[in-house]
Every structure is written in C-alpha cells, then in structure tokens.
N, C-alpha and C positions, 0 to 999 in steps of 0.2 A: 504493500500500500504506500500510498505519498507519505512521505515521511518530514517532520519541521522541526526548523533546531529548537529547544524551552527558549521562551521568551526570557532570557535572562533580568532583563528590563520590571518585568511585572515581579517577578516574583522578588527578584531585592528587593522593587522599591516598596511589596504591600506591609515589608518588616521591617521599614524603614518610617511610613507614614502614615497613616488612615486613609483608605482609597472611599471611593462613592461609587456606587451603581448608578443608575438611570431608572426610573420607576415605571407604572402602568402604559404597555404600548395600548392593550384592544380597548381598555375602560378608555383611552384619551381618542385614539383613531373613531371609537361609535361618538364621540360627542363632537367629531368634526364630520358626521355624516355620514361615517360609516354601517348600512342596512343593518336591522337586526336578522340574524341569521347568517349573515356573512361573516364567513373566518375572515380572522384580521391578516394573514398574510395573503390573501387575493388581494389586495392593496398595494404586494409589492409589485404586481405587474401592473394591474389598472391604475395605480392613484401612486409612482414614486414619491411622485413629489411631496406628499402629502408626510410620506411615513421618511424619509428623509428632513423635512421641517421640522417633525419630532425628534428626531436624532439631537438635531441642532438646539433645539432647544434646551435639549436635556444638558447638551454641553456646555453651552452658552451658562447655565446655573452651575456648573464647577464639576462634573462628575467627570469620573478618571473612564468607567466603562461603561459601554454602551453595547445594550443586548440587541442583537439580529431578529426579527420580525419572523422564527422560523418555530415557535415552541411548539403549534400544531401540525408541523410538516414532519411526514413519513411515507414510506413506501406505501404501508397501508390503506390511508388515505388516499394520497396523491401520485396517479401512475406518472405524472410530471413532475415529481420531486425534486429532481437535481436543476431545472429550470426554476423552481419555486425558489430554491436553496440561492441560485445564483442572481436572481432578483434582488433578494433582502441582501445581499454581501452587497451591490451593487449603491442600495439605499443607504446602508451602513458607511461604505467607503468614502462616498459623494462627502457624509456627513462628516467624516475625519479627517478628509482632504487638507491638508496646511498646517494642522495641529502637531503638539508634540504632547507627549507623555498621558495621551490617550489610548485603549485599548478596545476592542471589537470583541466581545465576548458570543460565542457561537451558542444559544440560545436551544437547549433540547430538551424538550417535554416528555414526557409520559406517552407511551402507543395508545391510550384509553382503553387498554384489551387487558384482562386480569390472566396470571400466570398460572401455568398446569402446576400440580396436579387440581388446584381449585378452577382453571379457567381454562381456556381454549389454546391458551397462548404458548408454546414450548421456551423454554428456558434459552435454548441453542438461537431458537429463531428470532427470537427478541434482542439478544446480541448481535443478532444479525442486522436485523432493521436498523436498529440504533449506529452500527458499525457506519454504512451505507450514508447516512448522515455527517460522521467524524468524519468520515473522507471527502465526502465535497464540501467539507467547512477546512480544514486542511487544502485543499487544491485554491480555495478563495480566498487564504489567506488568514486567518483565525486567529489572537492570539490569545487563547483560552477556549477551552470547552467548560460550560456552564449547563451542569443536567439540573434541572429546578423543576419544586411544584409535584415533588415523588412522594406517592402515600404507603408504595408497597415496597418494605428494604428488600422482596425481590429481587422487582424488575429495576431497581437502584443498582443493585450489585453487578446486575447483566449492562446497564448502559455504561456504568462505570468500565468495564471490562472492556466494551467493546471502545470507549475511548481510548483505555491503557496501550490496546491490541493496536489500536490503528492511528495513532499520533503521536509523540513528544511534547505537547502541548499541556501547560498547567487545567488540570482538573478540578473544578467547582462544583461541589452539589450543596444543595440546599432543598430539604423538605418542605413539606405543608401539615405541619400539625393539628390536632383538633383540639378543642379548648382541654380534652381527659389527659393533654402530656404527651400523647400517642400516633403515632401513622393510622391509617386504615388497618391496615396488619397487624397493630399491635404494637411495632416496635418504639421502645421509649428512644430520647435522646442519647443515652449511655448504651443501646445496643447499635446506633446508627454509626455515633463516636468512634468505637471499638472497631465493627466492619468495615467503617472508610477511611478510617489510619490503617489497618491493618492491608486496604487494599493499594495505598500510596496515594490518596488523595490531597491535594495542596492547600485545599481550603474547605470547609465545610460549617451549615450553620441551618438554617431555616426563613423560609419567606411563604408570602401569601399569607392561608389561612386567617384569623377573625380581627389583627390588629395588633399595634405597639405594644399596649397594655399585657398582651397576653408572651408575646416575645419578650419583656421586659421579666414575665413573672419565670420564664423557663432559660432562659439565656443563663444564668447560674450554674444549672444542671450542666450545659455543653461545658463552660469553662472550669468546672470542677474535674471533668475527664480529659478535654483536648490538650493537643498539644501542637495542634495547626490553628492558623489563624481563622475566627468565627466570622461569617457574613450571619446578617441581619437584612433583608427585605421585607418589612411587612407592608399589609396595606393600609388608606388611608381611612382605617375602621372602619363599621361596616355598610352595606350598599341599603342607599331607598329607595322607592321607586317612585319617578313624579307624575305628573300629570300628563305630561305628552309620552309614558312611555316608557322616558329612556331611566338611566340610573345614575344617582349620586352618593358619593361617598361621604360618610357623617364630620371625618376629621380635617378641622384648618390644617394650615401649612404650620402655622405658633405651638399647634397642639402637637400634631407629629415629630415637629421640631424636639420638643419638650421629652416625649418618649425617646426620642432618637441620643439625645443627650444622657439620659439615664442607661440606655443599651451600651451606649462608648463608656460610660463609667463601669458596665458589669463587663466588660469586656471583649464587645462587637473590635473588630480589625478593621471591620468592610462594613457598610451600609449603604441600606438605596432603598429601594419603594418598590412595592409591587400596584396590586389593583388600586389605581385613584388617586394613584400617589402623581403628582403634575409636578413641572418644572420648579414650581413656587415650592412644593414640598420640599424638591430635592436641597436649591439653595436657601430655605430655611436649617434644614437638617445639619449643611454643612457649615452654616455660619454657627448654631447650636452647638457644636461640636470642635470648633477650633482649634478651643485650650486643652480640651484632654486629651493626656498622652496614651500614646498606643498600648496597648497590656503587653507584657511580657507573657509567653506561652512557655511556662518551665516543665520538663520533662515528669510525666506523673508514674511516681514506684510503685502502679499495679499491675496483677497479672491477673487480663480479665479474659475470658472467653463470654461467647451470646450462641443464642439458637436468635431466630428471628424477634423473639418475640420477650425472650428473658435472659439475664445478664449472671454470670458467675464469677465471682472475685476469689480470689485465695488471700484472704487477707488477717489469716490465724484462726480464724474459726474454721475447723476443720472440714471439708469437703468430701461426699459418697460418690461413689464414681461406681456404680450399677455395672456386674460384670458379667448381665445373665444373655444376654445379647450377642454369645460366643458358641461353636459345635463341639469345643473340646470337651467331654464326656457329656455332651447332653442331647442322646438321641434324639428330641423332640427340634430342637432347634437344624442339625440336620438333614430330617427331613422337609422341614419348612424351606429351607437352601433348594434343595436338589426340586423341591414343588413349586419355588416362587410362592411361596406362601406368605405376604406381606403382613395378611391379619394376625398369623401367628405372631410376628416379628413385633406387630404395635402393640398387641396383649401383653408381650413381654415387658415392653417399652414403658408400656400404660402400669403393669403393676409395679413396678417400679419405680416410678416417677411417685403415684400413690403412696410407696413406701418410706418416700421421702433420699431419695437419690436425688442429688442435683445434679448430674451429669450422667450419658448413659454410653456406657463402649461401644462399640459398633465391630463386629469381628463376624466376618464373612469366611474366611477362608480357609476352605476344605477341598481334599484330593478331586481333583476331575473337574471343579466348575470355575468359571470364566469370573477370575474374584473381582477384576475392575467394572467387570459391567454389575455381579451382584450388589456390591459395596455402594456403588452408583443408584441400585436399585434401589435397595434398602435405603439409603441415607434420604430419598425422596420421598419415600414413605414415612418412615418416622419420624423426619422435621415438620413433616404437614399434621401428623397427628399429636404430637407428644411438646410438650414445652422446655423440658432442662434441652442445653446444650450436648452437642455429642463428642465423644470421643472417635476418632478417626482410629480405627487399628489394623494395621496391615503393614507387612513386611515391602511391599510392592508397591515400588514409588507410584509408576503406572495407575495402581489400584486408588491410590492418592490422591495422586495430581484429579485424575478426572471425580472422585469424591466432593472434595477440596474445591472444584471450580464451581460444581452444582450447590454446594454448603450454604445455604443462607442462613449466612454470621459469622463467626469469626469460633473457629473447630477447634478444639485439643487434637494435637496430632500425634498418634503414638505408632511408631519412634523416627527419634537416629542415636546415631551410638556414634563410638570414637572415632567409628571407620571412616577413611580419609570417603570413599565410595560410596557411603551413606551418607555425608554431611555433606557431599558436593551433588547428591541426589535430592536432598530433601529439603533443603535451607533456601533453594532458588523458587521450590515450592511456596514454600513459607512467605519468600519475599514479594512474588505474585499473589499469592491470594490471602495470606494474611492465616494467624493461626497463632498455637501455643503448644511446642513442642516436647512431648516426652525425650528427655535426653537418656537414654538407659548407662550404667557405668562400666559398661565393655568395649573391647577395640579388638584391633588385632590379633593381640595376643589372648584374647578371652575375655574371663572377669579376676580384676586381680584381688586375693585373698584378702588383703589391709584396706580395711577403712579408706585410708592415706592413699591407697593407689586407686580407687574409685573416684575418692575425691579430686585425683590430680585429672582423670579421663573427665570430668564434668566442667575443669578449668578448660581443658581444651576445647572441648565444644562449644562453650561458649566464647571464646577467644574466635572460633571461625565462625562461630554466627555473627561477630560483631564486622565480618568482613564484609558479611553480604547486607550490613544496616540492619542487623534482628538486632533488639536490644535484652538486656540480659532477661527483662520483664517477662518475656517472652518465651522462657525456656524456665520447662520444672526439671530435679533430676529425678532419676529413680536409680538409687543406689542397689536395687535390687534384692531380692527378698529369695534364697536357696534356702534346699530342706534340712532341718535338723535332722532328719532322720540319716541321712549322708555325712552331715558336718558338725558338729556340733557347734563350731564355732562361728557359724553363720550367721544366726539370728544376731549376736554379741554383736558384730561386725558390720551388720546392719544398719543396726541401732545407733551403734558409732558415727558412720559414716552420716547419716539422718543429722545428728547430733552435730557437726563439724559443718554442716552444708546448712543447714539452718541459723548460725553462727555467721556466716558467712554471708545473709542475707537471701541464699540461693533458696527457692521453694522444692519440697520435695513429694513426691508421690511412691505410692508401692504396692504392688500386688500380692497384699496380704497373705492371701487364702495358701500362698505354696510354701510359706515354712511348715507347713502340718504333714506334707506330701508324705505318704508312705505311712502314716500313722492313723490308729483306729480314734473315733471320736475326735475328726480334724477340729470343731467347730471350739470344743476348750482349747484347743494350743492357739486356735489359729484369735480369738476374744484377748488371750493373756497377751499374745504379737502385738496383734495391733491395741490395748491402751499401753503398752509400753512405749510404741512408735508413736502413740501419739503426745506422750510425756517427753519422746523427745525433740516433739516440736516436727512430727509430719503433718502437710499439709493439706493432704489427698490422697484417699484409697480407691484402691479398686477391690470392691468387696460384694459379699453377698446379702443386700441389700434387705433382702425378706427373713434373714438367719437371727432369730431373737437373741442368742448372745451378742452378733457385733452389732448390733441395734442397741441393747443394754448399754454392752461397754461405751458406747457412741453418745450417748443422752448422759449419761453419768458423769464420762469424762464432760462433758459442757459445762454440768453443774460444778462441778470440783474446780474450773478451773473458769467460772466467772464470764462466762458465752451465753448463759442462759437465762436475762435478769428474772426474778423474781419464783425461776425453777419453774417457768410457765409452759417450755417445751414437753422439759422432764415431767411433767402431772399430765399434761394432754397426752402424751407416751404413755406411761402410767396405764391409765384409765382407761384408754382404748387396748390396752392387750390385756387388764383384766375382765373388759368387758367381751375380747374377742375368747378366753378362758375361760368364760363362765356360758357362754354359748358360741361355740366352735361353729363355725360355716360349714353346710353338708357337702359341700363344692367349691372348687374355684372357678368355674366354672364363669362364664358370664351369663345374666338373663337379656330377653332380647331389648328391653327398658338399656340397660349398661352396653348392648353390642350398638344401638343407636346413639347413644346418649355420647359414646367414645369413637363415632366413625368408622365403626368395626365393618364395612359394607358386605363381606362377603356372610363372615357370621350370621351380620341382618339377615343376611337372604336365607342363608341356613335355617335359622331360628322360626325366622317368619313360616315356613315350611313346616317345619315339626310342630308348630302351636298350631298349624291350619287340621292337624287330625284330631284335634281335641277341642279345639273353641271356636266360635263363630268367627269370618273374620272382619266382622264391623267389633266385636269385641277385644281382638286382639289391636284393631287399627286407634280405638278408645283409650284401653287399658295400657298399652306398651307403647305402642311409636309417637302418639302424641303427646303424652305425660310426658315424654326423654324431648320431643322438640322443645314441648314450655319450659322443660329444666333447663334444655341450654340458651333458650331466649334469657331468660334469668340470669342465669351466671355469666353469660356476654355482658346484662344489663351492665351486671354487679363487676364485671371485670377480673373474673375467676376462671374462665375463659376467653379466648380472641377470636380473629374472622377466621381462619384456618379452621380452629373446632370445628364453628362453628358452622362452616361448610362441608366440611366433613359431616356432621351429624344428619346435616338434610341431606346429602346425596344417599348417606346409610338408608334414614328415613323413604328417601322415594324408593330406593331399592327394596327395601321390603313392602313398601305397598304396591307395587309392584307386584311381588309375588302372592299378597294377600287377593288381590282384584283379579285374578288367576281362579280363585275359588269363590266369586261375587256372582252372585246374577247379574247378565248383563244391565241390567237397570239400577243395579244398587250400585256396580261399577262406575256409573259412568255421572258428572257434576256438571251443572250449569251456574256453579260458583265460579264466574270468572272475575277476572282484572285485567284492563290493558293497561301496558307499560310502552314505556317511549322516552328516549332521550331527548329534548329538544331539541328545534331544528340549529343547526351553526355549530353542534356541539357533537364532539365524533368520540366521548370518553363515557363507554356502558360498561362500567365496573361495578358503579355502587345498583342498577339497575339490575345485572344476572344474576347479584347474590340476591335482589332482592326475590326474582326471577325462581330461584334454587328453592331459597325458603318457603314462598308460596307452593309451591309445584309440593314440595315436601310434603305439607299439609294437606294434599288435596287436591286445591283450588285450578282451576282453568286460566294461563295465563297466554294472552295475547303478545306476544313478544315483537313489537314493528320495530324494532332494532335502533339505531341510533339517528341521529342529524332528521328527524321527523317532521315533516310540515304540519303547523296545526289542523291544516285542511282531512292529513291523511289519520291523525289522531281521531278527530272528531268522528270519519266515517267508520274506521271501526269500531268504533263504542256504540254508532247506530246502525249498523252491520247484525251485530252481536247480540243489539239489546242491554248491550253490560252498562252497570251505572256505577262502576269504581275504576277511574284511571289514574294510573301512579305515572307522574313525571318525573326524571330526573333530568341534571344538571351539573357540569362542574367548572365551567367557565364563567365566570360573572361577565361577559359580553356576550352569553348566550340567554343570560335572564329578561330581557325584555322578549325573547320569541316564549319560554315558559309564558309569562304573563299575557302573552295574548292567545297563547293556548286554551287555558284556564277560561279568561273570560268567551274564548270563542265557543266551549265545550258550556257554560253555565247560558249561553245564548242559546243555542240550537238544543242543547238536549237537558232541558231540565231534569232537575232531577237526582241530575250524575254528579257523583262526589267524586272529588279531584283531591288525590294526595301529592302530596312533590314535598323533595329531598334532593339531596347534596352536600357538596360541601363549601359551596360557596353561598349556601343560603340559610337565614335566620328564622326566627320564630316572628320575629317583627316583619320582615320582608315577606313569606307565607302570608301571614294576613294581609298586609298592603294590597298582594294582587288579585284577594280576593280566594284563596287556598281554602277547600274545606277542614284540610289536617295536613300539618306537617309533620314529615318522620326524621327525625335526627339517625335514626341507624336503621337498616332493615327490617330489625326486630319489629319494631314501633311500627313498623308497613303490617308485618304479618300480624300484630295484634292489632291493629284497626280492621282490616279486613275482615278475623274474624269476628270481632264483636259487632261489623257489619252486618254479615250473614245469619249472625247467632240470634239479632234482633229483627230483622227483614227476612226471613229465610224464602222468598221469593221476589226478592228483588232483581235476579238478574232474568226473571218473568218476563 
C-alpha cells in the first residue's frame, strides 16, 4: 500500500503545545442549506465551495486541525468512494493552501453495520473497508488519521488496524460515550485506554455524544490511565428543534468556552467541537484556554488487561485465572475441540466466570486439530459471551498472532520464555496488537534449579521486551510451579523465586494445580501451594476455580491480609457454600431459563426440544424463554450485563422458539404483533435499530425491517400496508434529525392512531417530545418493553 513518512511536525508539536480541532461540519453545512436527508459529504462534489468556506472559517478562529468532510464515506455506502474521498481532500487543501502549522486530519466514521458474531459485519471485512479508506487518504495526502464517533471497541480495534496496516501516519480515535461512562458495547474509558495504547495509538480521548459537562465529568477517568495525549471534542450541548424544522444546539460559544477550560485543566492535550460547535465556539474555547499549560502524560505502573467490556489490574489483590478451558485430562473439553462444540466451551466459561475467576485461559491445543483456526474459534465465542478477560494459551505463535488480532481488548498472553526464538516470535506480537505477556523462567538450557537462575531468565526477557517498546508493565513472570513428588525442593524454590520477583516490582503468576502432580488428594497440597505463594506476594493463579479448598484459601487469605474491607466478600462466600451444603444442586446441568438467559443457542435448541415432550409449548414459551429475556432486559437495565449478552440471549431466545412453533398449530404459531422499524432517511448507521430488530423478533413480535437511509414516504406506507400502529425510528446522526421529525409528524398525519417510538444516540428525552414522539427508548430494552405493554393493553391493535 502507499506508504507516508509520521508527520514529525504534528506529533512534536501536540507535546509541545495545546493543539485545536475544528468543530460540527453536517450541524453547520444543514444551516447553510444543506437538505434534510442529505449526507453532508455530497457537498463535496455539489456545493465545494460551500464546505471549503467552513474549513476556512474554522481556521480563520485559530484551530491547528481541520477534519475532511469524509466520516460517512465507505465502500459500503458509496460505490464512488474514492471520488467522494478525493472531493473532500480537495475542499480541505483549497482550505490550507498558504498556511503553516496547520494539519488535514482524515476524518473516518463508523460502517453503521454492527460486528459478527452479534451482527452481519465480519471482523476481516470491516478492516477491510476501513483499510480502503486509509489509503486514499494516504494517496491525498493526510497528515493524520482521525477514527471518531466509535460506540463498538470492536469495530474500533478493526479501523485502528487497518490504519496501522496501511499508513505511517499519527493515529487518532476518539469515542462517543453515553451519559452511563460507557460505549454501546459496554466498554468503559479504562478498557478503551488499555486497547488503544496497547494497539500504538498516538492520541486518544472522546467527542460527540451529550456535551462538555459530561466530558468534563469523565475526562478524569482517561487521565488516571493514559499515557498519550487526551482529545476532547464535545458538542455544543444538546440539539432542539425549531420551528422551521431545522436544529439548534442549546450551548453559547462563553458556555463551551467555560467547559472547555475546565477539560484543559483535567487534562485534555487537544480540543475542538463536534455537533454545533461553530467557529465562534472554537475561538472562544481557544482564547478560554491560553494560560493553561499542557499536562504532563507520566508513564502509569499498571499491568492491566480488558475483554471488551471489563478491565483486570494486578494490583496486589490477588487475581483467579480459571484453568478449566484446557483438554489436558479432561475428556469433556476434548471432545467439545474435535465437535466445534462452542456451547460446551461458554458453559465452561460461564461457570467460571460465576465462580468468581477474573480471567479465563483459553487452551485449545490437542493432537490432530488445526489449533490456530480452533483458538480463533473459541476466542470468538467466549469474548461475545462471557465478561472477565482471556488468557491466550498456546505454544504456537501462529495460533496467536491470529487469536490476538480477533481479541477485542487487550489479552494475557501465555507465553514466551528465555528462548532467543520465542521472544523474537512473540514480542513483535505483542507490539502489534497489544497484550500482557506470561514470561515463563526457562531458556535454552531448561528451567534452572535456583530461585536466582529463574530470576536472572525473567531479567532477560524483559531486557528484550524493552527492545521492541513492551514496557516492563506488560510482562508477569511465572517462575514456574514443578512437582514435589519429583523434587522436593521445588515448591521451596518456587516460593523463592515468587518472593525475589515480587521485591523487584516484577508481577508474578503460576500454575498452581502441578506441584501436587503425582500425588493422591492433589487438592490439600495443591490449597497449602498456593496460600503460601500467595504470602509470598503472587499475583495471579491459574487454578481451579470451582475447587472449594482454593476458593477457601482465596477469600481467607483476602481477609488476613486487608483486601476484603469489612470481610464482606469473605460472608457472601461464606453463606453461599453453606447455603449451597445444606441443599446440594441435583445437576449442573443448565435449565432452559439459564441456556437462554447465558446465550447458550445450541443448548436453547436442545432444551426447547426435550421440554416440547412434556409441556405445552405456549407454556414452555411463558414459563422459560420469556422470564430469561425480562431477566436480561433487567440486568442490561441495571448494568450486570452489556449488548453482547444481551444479544446473545435473544438470538438463544429466537432459536428456541423456533423450535417451540415446530410443535404450535399453525395458528397459535403464527402473530400479527408487528412493528416497523427504519433508520431515517440521510442516515446509513442501523446498529442500535437490528438489536432492536433481535430483541423484538426474540419475543415474538412481527418486525418490518425497511432497513436504513428511509424516506418518510416509504415508512408511512408500510405501516399502512401492514395495518401496524407501532413504528420505531432510529437515528444516529444529529443532521439526520430533522428527516426523523418529519417522519413522525408525516406518520401522526396520515395514519392516526400509530404510535411512533424513536431512539438513538444523538437524541434526548427533550428532543423526542419537541417532534412530537409518542415514546422515547434510551436502549433497546425500553423498545421491547413498550411494545409489549402495547400489545398487552391493545391486544388487537395491529387489527
């Protein structure tokens, strides 16, 4: 691919000064007449002039960069991309023409398509799109790539990637948060952190989303973890709608100002404006912001891993690293390998995670099967279902690498060792896709018998991680854990080395379970191992998570040693194993309530099956699949689960009724509960629409799906098509909200009647009412519990 030398220029000077963005292109281009419904870069061919005078403008007010008119352009869209692409460089350039110590920041959005295994979108192919893009911003001269406005650390990781893969160019992302702290996904600010340091990102922070105020309250959080300089674009608070139509945003230029001032004090690098934020914003902002000096980014002494959605620190409170997720003696596991048996693999995942493991191993590799594409498998499946982080484990860089690139979040990778072969294998890994390395205390020559000689192989590898920029944070040892039954002096020697490496500041992990090797009632040696290793300050096992002795010794040593305030673990612990002793489970089994409620799909199906020989299945569809949706609508509510469950849960869910409506009379099967959905017309991002899509369909419900960028003409006729009197709109452009709003009213004109939900996330509970909304849904959920309480009270309304 074209390839461009780093802008040396940008990146000294953003660590040298306080740089500016340029704020709202679509919010300013629709209020210089730009149609509602129209994307803002069909401007760059029809109306240059137009988006070029806003360049100018933005500069003319003091900003250092100026974003390209391209965030809605992709292949997917636009079979003339690269024409589209070359338009807005062209607008951009005009604008920079004569200037010095201005930059053209490449401008790359979101696909608006949600990624497999939840959505349509493959992993591979989404790197791909997004590539397709860095290259003809790279060919028009670029100097930066700017991904903005990411709600999934998916498809974040994948655009990032394909920027790394096909430019030299400084790397900028920045999200769009919701007012919960969170992405769409779930992921906080500290797993975002983690993933895009760990993937080499140059800059990283948040914009869009509801307002200063609210970036002011989370901006903390980044700077408590980063250690790249933080952007800040928010908008100029939030949108309303006036009288002719269009929309205005509620915050002066004084006001913005004012927030903007307070974010340079928490320690923004960079700032600029997103929606509504005008010229006047931006040179408010910057004259607000003069006198305060840039923050210092000092290097933070943690060692964190993330799964997408939850964050793990090793920070002396002792870490469970779940080690049932392996074939070595466990027949069941196996054969699950040799069958693709994924549900097996998440059951595992799932009781574990239950049992209180914050990270779970991942160990695929057995005689005969293809361990990279397994490892690849599995790691797909149980990051969609399961929340702790994983452990990568495989001998096979190969098996790795391709883990490691699919990994949304930032993985434990176990291992590398002393060997010059393995550290030049796996460190280059590491340095691409970001990660926290098991360093094991062997080379060459073996594992050497002294404490002192492990410990000297753990100096080395860290000595050549620092070659390739790992930093030590980044690397746990594992002095390694041999049988007493062989050595006697093993465990001693262990313990030492533990002891010496944790002195040394180094974090240490170990694979408990094998000093017992060889011996009957492994489970006392193996309790007495590990609270010794952990007196001597280990940091992380790999153990057997569901084994009530190292559970005991686990909750005990917390207490003893001041991890536990008020010993409120240790009593919840407690309590639940005498309650679980004083009535034993007849099974471990899952019911089909627990196979939906955890995404179990196939299970689902299984179960749904076996309960159709013995109960009705309008009883079973009552009693089990629908109770397990309303739990995980709740617990989403409550934030006990994320989107992932709980897409998972409703695909389970359709899947066994599915198999229930198998054994329906065709009459009881079949619902005249519908809902049409529809993106607004202008607006090509149907994310928050197909989970909503998912959920209904779960339940039941008949949904009309007209897919995205909708004319209100085409909404309105399928609702009276249909006869259906509930449409759900979505939106996630706030320059596609005045075509909502004339949706709405065009749909409360012609078909009385029909109640109109809409959602997104560029929209409020104030703005919903303004256009006249009969309910707004802040999450999916909120959709699928209107709807029913629609039908529950009308049960012929789609009559």
């Amino acid at each position: 691919p074209p390839r461009r030398k780093v802008n040396l220029n940008l990146t000294a000077l953003m660590r040298t000064k306080r740089l500016f963005f340029d704020g709202g292109t679509g919010t300013l281009l629709q209020a210089q007449g730009l149609p509602s419904g129209t994307p803002p870069e069909a401007w760059n061919l029809t109306h240059p002039e137009k988006v070029t005078a806003l360049h100018k403008a933005y500069l003319d007010a003091g900003c250092h960069i100026i974003k390209t008119n391209t965030f809605g352009i992709n292949s997917l869209k636009y079979q003339n991309y690269r024409e589209q692409i070359a338009a807005a460089f062209t607008c951009a350039k005009a604008a920079v023409s004569g200037r010095e110590d201005v930059f053209v920041a490449y401008d790359l959005g979101p696909t608006g398509r949600l990624l497999a295994p939840l959505g349509d979108l493959g992993f591979e192919e989404a790197v791909s799109v997004f590539a397709q893009n860095v290259r003809e911003a790279v060919r028009h001269g670029a100097s930066l790539i700017l991904i903005e406005t990411m709600t999934d650390s998916y498809e974040t990781k994948a655009a990032v990637l394909a920027a790394k893969e096909n430019c030299d160019l400084p790397v900028f992302v920045t999200c769009a948060y919701g007012e919960d702290g969170k992405l769409m996904s779930g992921a906080t600010p500290e797993v975002m952190v983690a993933m895009l340091e760990g993937l080499g990102v140059d800059a990283l922070g948040l914009n869009c989303s509801f307002g200063p105020e609210q970036a002011v309250a989370l901006l903390p959080r980044f700077a408590a973890c980063a250690t790249v300089p933080l952007i800040v674009n928010p908008n100029a608070g939030l949108p309303e709608m006036l009288p002719d139509g269009t929309c205005r945003y509620d915050m002066t230029p004084q006001a913005f100002a004012a927030c903007g001032k307070k974010l340079a004090e928490e320690g923004a690098a960079l700032l600029g404006g997103c929606c509504g934020t005008t010229p006047a914003h931006i040179r408010a902002l910057i004259s607000a912001t003069a006198d305060i000096p840039l923050p210092s980014a000092l290097p933070k002494q943690t060692t964190t891993l993330t799964s997408g959605c939850a964050v793990v620190t090793l920070d002396g409170d002792p870490k469970l690293i779940g080690e049932r997720i392996n074939p070595t003696g466990k027949p069941r596991v196996k054969e699950a390998l040799r069958c693709d048996d994924m549900d097996y693999l998440i059951e595992e995942g799932v009781r574990q995670a239950d049992a209180g493991a914050h990270i779970l191993d991942v160990n695929v590799g057995l005689p005969g099967i293809d361990e990279p594409r397994m490892l690849q498998k599995a790691v797909a499946a149980l990051q969609a279902a399961v929340r702790p982080p994983l452990q990568l484990d495989s001998s096979d860089p190969q098996a790795l690498a391709q883990a490691m690139r699919i990994y949304n979040g930032k993985p434990m990778v176990n291992s590398v060792c002393g060997k010059q072969e393995s550290m030049h294998s796996i460190f280059p890994l590491l340095r691409k896709y970001g990660g926290v390395a098991v360093a094991l205390a062997m080379d060459e020559d073996g594992i050497p018998p002294s404490a002192e000689g492990r410990v000297a192989i753990i100096r080395r590898i860290l000595d050549c991680a620092a070659t390739y920029g790992i930093r030590p944070t980044d690397i746990v040892a594992d002095p390694l854990t041999l049988a007493v039954s062989s050595d006697p002096n093993s465990a001693a020697v262990t313990l030492e080395a533990v002891r010496q490496l944790h002195e040394m500041g180094v974090r240490t992990v170990l694979g408990v379970s094998n000093v017992s090797f060889g011996l009957p009632a492994r489970e006392k040696v193996n309790a007495a191992f590990w609270s010794a290793a952990l007196a001597s300050g280990l940091d992380a096992a790999i153990i057997n998570v569901l084994s009530r002795p190292m559970m005991d010794a686990y909750y005990a040593y917390r207490v003893l040693h001041r991890l536990d305030p008020a010993c409120a673990d240790y009593i919840r612990y407690a309590s639940e194993k005498a309650e679980t002793d004083k009535n034993p489970p007849q099974n471990a089994a899952f019911s089909l309530h627990q196979a939906v409620f955890r995404g179990l799909k196939g299970e689902a199906v299984r179960l749904a099956r076996a309960a159709l020989q013995t109960t009705q299945p309008l009883s079973v569809l009552s009693e089990e699949i629908i109770p397990a949706l309303n739990d995980a609508g709740r617990d989403f509510g409550e934030q006990r689960i994320f989107l992932p469950q709980l897409l998972l849960c409703a695909e389970a869910a359709m899947a066994a009724f599915e198999t229930l409506k198998r054994g329906m009379p065709a009459t009881a099967a079949q619902t005249d509960k519908a809902v049409v959905l529809a993106t607004v017309q202008g607006d090509i991002h149907d994310i928050g629409k197909n989970i909503v899509k998912t959920l209904l369909e779960s339940y039941g419900f008949t949904v009309y799906d007209l897919g995205r960028d909708v004319p209100p003409a085409q909404v309105l006729d399928c609702a009276l098509t249909h006869g259906c009197k509930l449409v759900g709109l979505s939106a996630l452009m706030t320059t596609t909200l005045p075509a909502m709003a004339e949706t709405v009213a065009l749909l409360h004109r012609e078909a009385p009647g029909t109640r109109v939900i809409v959602g997104g996330a560029v929209l409020t509970q104030e703005y919903a009412d303004s256009i006249g909304a009969d309910f707004y849904a802040a999450t999916a959920v909120d959709t699928a519990n209107y709807v029913q309480a629609f039908y529950a009270d009308s049960p012929d309304a789609a009559e």
